[in-house]
mmCIF file as Biopython writes it, N, C-alpha, C and O atoms, coordinates in Angstrom:
data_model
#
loop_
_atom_site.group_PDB
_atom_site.id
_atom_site.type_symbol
_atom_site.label_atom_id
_atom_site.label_alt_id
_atom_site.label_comp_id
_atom_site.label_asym_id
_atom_site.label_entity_id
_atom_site.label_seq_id
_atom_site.pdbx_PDB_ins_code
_atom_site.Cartn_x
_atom_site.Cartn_y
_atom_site.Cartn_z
_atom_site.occupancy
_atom_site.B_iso_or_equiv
_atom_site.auth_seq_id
_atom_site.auth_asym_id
_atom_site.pdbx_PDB_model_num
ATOM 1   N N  . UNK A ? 1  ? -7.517  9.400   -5.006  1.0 0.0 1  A 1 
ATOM 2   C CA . UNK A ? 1  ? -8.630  8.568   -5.382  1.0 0.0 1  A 1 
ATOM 3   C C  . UNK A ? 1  ? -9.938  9.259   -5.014  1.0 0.0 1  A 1 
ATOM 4   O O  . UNK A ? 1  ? -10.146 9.673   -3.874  1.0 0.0 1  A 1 
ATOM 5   N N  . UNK A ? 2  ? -10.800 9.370   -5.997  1.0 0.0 2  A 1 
ATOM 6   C CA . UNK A ? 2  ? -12.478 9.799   -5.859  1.0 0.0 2  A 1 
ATOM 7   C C  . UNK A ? 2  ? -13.030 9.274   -4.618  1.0 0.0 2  A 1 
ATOM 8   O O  . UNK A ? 2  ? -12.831 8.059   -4.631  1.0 0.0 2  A 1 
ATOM 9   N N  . UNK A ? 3  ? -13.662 9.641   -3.495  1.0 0.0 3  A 1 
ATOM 10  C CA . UNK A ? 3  ? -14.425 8.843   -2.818  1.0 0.0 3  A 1 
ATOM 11  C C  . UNK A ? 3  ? -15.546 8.262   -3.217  1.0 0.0 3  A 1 
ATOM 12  O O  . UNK A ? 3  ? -16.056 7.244   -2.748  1.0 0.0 3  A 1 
ATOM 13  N N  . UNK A ? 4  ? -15.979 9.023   -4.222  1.0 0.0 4  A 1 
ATOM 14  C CA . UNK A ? 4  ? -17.518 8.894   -5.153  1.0 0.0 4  A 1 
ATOM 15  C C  . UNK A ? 4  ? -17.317 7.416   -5.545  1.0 0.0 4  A 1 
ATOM 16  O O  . UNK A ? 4  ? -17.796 6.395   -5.049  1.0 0.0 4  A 1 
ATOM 17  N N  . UNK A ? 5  ? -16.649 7.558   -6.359  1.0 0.0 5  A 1 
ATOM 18  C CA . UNK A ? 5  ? -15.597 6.548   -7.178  1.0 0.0 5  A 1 
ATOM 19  C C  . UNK A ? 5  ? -15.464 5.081   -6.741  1.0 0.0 5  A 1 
ATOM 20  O O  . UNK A ? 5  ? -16.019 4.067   -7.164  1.0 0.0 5  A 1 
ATOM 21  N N  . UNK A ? 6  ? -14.526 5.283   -5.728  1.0 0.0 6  A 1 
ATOM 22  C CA . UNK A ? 6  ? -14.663 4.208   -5.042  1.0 0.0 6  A 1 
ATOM 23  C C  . UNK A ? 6  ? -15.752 3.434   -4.481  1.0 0.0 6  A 1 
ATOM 24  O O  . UNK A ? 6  ? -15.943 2.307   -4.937  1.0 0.0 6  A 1 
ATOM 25  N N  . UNK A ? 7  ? -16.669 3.988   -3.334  1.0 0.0 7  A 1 
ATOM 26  C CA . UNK A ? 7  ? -18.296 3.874   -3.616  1.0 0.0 7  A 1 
ATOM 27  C C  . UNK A ? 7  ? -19.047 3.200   -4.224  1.0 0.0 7  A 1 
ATOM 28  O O  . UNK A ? 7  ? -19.941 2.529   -3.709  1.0 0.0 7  A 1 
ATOM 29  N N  . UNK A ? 8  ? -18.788 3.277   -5.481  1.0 0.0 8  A 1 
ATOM 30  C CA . UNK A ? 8  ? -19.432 3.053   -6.631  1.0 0.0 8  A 1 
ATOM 31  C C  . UNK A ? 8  ? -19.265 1.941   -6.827  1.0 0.0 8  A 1 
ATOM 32  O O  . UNK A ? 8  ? -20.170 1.115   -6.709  1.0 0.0 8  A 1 
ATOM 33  N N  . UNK A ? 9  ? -17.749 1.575   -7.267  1.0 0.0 9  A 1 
ATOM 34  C CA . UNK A ? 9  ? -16.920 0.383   -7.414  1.0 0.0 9  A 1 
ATOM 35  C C  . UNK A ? 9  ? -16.845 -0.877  -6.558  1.0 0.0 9  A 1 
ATOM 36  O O  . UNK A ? 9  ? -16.848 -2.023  -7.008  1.0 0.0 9  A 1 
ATOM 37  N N  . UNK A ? 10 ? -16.768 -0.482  -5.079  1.0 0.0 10 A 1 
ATOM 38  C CA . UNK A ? 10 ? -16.712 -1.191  -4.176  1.0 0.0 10 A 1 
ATOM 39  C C  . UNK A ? 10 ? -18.056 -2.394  -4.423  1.0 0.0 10 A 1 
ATOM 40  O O  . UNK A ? 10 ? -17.709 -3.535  -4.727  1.0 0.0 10 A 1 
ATOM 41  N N  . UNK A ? 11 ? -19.409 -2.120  -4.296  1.0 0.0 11 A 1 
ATOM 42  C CA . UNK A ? 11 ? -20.540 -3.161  -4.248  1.0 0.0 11 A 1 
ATOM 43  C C  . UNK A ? 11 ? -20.581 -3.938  -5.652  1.0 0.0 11 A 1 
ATOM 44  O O  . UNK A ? 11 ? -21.173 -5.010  -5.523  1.0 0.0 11 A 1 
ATOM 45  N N  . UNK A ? 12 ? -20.167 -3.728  -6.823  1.0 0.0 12 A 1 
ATOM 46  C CA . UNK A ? 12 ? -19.404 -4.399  -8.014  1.0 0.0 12 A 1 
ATOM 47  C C  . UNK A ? 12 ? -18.574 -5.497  -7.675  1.0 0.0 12 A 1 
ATOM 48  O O  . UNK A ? 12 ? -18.859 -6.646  -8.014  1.0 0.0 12 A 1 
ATOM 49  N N  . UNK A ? 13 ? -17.239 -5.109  -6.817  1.0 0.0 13 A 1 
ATOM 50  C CA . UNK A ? 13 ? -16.304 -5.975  -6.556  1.0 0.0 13 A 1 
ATOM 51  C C  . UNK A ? 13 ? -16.837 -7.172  -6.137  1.0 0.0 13 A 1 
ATOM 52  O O  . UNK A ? 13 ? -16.974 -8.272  -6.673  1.0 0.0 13 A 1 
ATOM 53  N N  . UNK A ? 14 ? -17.179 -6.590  -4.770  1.0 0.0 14 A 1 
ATOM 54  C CA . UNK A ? 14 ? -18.174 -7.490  -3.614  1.0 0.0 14 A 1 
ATOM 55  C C  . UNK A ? 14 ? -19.239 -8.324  -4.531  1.0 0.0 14 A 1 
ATOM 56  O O  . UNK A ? 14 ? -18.857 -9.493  -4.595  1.0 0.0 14 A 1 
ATOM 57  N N  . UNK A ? 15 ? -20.236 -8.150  -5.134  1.0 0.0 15 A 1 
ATOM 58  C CA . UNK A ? 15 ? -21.173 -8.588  -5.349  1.0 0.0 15 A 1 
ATOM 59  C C  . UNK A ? 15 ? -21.452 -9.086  -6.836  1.0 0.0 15 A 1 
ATOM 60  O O  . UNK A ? 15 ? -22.438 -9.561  -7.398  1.0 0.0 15 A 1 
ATOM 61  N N  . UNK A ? 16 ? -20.163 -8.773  -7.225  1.0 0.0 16 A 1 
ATOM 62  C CA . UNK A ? 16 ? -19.654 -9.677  -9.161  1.0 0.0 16 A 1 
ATOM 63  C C  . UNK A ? 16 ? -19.332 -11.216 -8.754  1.0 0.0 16 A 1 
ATOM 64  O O  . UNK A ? 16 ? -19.983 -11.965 -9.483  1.0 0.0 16 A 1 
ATOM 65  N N  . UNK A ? 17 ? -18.722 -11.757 -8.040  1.0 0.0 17 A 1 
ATOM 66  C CA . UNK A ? 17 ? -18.546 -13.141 -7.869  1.0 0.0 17 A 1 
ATOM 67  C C  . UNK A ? 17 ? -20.041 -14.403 -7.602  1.0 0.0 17 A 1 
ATOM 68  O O  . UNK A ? 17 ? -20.390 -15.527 -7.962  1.0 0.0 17 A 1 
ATOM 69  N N  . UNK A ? 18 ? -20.649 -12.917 -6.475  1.0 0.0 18 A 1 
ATOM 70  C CA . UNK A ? 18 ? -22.193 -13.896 -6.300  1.0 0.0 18 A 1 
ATOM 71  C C  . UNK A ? 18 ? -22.911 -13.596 -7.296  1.0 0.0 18 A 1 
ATOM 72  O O  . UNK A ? 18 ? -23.856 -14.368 -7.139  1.0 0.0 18 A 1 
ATOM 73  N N  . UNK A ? 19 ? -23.101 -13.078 -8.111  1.0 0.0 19 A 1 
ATOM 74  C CA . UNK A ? 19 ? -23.944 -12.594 -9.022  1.0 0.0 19 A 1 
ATOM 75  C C  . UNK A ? 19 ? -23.365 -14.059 -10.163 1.0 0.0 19 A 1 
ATOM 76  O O  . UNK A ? 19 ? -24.040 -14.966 -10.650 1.0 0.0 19 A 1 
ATOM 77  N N  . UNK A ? 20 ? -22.303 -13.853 -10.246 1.0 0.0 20 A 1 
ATOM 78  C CA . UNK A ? 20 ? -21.807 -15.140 -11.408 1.0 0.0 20 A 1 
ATOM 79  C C  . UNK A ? 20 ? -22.131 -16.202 -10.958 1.0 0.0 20 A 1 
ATOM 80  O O  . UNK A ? 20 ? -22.361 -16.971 -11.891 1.0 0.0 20 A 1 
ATOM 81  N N  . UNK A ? 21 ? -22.335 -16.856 -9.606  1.0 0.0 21 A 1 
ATOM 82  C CA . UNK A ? 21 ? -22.366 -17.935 -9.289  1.0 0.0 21 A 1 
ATOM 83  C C  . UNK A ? 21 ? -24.219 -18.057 -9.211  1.0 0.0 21 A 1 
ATOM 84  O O  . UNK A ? 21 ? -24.727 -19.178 -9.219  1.0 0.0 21 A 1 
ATOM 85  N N  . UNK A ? 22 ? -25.145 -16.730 -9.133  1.0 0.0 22 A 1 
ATOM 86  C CA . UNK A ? 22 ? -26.109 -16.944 -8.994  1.0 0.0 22 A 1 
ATOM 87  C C  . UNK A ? 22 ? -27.010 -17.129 -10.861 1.0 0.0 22 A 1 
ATOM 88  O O  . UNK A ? 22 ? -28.138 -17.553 -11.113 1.0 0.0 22 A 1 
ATOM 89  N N  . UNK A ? 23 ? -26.372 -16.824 -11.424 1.0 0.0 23 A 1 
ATOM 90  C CA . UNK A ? 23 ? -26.556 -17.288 -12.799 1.0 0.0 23 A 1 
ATOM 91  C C  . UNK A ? 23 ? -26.007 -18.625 -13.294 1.0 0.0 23 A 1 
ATOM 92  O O  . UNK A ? 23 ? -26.260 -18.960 -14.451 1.0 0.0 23 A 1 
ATOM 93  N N  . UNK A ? 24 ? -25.195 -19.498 -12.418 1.0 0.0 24 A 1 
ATOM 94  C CA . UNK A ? 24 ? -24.618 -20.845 -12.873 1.0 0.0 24 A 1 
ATOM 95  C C  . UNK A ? 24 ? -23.306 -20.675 -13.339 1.0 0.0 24 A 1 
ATOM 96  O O  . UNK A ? 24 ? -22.846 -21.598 -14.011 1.0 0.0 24 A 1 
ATOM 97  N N  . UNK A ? 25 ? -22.334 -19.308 -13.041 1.0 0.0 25 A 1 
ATOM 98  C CA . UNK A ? 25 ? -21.445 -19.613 -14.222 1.0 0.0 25 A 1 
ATOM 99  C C  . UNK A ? 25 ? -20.148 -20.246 -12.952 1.0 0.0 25 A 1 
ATOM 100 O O  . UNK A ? 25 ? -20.034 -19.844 -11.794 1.0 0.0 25 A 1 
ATOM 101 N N  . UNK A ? 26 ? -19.302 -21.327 -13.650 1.0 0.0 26 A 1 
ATOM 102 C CA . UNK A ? 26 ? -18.377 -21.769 -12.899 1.0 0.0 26 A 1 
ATOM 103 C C  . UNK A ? 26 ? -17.024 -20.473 -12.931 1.0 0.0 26 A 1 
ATOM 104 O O  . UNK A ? 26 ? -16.803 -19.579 -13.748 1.0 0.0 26 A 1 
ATOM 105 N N  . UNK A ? 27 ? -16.451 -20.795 -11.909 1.0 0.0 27 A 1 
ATOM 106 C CA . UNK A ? 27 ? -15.484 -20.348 -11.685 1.0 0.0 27 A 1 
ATOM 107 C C  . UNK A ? 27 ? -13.842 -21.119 -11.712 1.0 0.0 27 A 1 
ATOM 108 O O  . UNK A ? 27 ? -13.757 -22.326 -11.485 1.0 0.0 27 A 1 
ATOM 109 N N  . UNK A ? 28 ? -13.154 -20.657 -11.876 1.0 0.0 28 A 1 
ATOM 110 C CA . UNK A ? 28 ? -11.750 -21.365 -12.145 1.0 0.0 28 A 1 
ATOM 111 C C  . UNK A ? 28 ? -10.543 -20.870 -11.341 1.0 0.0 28 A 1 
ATOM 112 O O  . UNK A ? 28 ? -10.405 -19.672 -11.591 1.0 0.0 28 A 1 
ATOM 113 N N  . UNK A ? 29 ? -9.800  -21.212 -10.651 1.0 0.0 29 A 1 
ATOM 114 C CA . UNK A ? 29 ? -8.561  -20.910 -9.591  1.0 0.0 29 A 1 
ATOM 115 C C  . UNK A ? 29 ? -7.218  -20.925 -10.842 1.0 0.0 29 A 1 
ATOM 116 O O  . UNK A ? 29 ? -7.266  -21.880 -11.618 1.0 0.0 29 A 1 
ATOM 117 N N  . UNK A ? 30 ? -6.437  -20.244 -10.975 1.0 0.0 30 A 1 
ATOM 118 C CA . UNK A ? 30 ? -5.457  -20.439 -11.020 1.0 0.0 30 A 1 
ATOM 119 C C  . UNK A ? 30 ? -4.313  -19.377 -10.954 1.0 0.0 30 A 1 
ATOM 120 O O  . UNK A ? 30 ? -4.654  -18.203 -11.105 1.0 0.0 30 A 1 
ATOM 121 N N  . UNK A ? 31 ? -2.456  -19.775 -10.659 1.0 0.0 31 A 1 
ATOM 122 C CA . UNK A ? 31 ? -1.786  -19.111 -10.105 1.0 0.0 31 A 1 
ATOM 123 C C  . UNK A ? 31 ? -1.211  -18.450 -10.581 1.0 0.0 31 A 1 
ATOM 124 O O  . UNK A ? 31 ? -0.805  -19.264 -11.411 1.0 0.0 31 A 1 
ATOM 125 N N  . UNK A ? 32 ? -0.596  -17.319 -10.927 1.0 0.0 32 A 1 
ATOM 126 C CA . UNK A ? 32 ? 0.243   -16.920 -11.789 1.0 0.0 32 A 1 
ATOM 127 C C  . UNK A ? 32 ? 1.551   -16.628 -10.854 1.0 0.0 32 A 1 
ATOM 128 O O  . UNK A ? 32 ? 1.427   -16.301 -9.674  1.0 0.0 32 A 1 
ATOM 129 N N  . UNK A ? 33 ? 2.940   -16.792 -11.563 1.0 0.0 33 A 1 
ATOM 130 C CA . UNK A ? 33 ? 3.895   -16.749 -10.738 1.0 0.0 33 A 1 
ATOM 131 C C  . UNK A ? 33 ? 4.192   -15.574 -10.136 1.0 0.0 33 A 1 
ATOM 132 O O  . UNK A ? 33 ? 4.926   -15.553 -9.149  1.0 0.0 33 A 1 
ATOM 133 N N  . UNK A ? 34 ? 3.607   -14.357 -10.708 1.0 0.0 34 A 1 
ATOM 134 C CA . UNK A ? 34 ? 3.602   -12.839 -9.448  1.0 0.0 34 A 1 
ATOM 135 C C  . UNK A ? 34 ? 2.554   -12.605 -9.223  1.0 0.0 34 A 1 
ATOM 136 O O  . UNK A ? 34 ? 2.418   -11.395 -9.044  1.0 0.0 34 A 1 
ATOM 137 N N  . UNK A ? 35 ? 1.413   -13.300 -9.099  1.0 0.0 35 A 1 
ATOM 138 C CA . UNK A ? 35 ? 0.472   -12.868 -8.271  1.0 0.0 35 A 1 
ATOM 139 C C  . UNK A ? 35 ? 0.127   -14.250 -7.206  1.0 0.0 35 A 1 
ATOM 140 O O  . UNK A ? 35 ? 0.437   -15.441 -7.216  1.0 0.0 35 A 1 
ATOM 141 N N  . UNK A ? 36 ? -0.572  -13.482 -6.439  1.0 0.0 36 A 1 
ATOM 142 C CA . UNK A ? 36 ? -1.745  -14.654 -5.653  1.0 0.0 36 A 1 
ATOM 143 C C  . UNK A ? 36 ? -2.479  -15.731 -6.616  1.0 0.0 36 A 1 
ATOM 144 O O  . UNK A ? 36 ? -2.690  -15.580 -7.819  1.0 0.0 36 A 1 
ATOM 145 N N  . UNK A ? 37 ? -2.750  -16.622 -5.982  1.0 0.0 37 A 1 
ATOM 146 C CA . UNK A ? 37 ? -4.092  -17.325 -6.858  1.0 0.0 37 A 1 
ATOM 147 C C  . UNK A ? 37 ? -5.697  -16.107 -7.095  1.0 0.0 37 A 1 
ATOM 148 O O  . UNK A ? 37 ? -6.488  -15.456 -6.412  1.0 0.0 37 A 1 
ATOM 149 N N  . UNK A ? 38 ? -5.461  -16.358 -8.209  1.0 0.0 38 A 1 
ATOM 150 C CA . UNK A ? 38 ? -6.683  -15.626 -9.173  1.0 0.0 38 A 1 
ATOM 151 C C  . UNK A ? 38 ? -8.050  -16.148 -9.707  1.0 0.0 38 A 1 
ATOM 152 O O  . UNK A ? 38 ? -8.098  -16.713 -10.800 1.0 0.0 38 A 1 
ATOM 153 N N  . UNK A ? 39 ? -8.823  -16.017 -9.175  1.0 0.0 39 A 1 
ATOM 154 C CA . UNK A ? 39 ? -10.276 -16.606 -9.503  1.0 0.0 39 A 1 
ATOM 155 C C  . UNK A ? 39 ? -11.009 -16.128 -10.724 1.0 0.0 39 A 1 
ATOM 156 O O  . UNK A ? 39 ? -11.435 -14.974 -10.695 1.0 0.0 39 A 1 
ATOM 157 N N  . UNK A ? 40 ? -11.240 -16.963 -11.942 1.0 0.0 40 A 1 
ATOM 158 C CA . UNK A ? 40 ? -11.766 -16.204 -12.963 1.0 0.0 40 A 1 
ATOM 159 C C  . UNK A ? 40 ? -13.006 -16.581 -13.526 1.0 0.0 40 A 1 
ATOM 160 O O  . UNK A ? 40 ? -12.683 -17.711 -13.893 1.0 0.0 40 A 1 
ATOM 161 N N  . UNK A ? 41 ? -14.351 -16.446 -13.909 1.0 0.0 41 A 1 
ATOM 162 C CA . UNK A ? 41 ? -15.452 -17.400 -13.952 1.0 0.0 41 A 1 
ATOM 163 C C  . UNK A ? 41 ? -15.011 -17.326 -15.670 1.0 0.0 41 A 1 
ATOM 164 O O  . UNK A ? 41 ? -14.893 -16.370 -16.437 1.0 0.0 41 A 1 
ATOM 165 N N  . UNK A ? 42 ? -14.865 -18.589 -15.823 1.0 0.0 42 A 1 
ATOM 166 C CA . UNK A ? 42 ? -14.884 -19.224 -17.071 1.0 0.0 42 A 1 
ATOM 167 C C  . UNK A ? 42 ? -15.697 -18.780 -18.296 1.0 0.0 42 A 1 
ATOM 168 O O  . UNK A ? 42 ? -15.209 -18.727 -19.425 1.0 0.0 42 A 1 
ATOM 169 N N  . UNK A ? 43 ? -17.095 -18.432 -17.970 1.0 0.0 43 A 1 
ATOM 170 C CA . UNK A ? 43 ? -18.125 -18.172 -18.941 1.0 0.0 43 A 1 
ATOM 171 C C  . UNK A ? 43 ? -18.310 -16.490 -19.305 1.0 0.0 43 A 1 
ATOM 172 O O  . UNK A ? 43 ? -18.531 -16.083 -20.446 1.0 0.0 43 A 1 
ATOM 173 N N  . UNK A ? 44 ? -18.171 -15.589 -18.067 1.0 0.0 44 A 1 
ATOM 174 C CA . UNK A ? 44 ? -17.755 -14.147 -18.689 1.0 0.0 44 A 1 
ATOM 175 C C  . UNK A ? 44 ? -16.237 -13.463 -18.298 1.0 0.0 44 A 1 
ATOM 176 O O  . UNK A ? 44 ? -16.043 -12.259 -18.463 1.0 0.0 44 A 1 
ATOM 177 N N  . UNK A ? 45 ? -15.456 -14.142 -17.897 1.0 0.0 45 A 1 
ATOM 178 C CA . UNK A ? 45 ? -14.345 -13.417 -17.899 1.0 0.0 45 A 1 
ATOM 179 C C  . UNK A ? 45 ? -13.867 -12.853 -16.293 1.0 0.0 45 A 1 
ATOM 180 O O  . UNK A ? 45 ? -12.702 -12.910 -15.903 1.0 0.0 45 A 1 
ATOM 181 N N  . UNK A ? 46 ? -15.202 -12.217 -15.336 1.0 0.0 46 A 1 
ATOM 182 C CA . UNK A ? 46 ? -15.276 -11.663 -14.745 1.0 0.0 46 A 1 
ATOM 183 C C  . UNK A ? 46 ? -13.807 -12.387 -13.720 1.0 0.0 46 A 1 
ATOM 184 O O  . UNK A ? 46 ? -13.561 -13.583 -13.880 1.0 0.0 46 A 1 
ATOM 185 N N  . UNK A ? 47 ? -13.037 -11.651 -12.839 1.0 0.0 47 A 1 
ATOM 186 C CA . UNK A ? 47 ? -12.136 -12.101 -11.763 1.0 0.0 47 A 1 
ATOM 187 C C  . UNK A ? 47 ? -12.775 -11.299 -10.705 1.0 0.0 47 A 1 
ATOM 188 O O  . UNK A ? 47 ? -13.558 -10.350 -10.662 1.0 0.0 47 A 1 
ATOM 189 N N  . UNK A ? 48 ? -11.959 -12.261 -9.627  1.0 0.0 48 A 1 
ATOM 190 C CA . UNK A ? 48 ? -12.300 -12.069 -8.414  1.0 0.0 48 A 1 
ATOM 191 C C  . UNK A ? 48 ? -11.240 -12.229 -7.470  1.0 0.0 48 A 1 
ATOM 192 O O  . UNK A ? 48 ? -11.454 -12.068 -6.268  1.0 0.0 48 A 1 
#
């Protein structure tokens, strides 16, 4: 794995959920049977 890369990616991860919630968009929980519960904001797609 790139360290660059990662870097890069990392403050995206982190800071895509508040960014959706700081524009109004809701978010939605749900489970899928091989994963964890999955957070998805309803209005762009984005997960978390």
């Amino acid at each position: 794995m790139n360290a660059v890369r990662v870097a890069l990616e990392l403050p995206v991860i982190v800071l895509g959920p508040v960014l959706c919630r700081l524009r109004g968009h809701r978010w939605h929980a749900w489970q899928h049977h091989a994963a964890p519960t999955l957070r998805i904001c309803i209005r762009c797609g984005r997960t978390s």
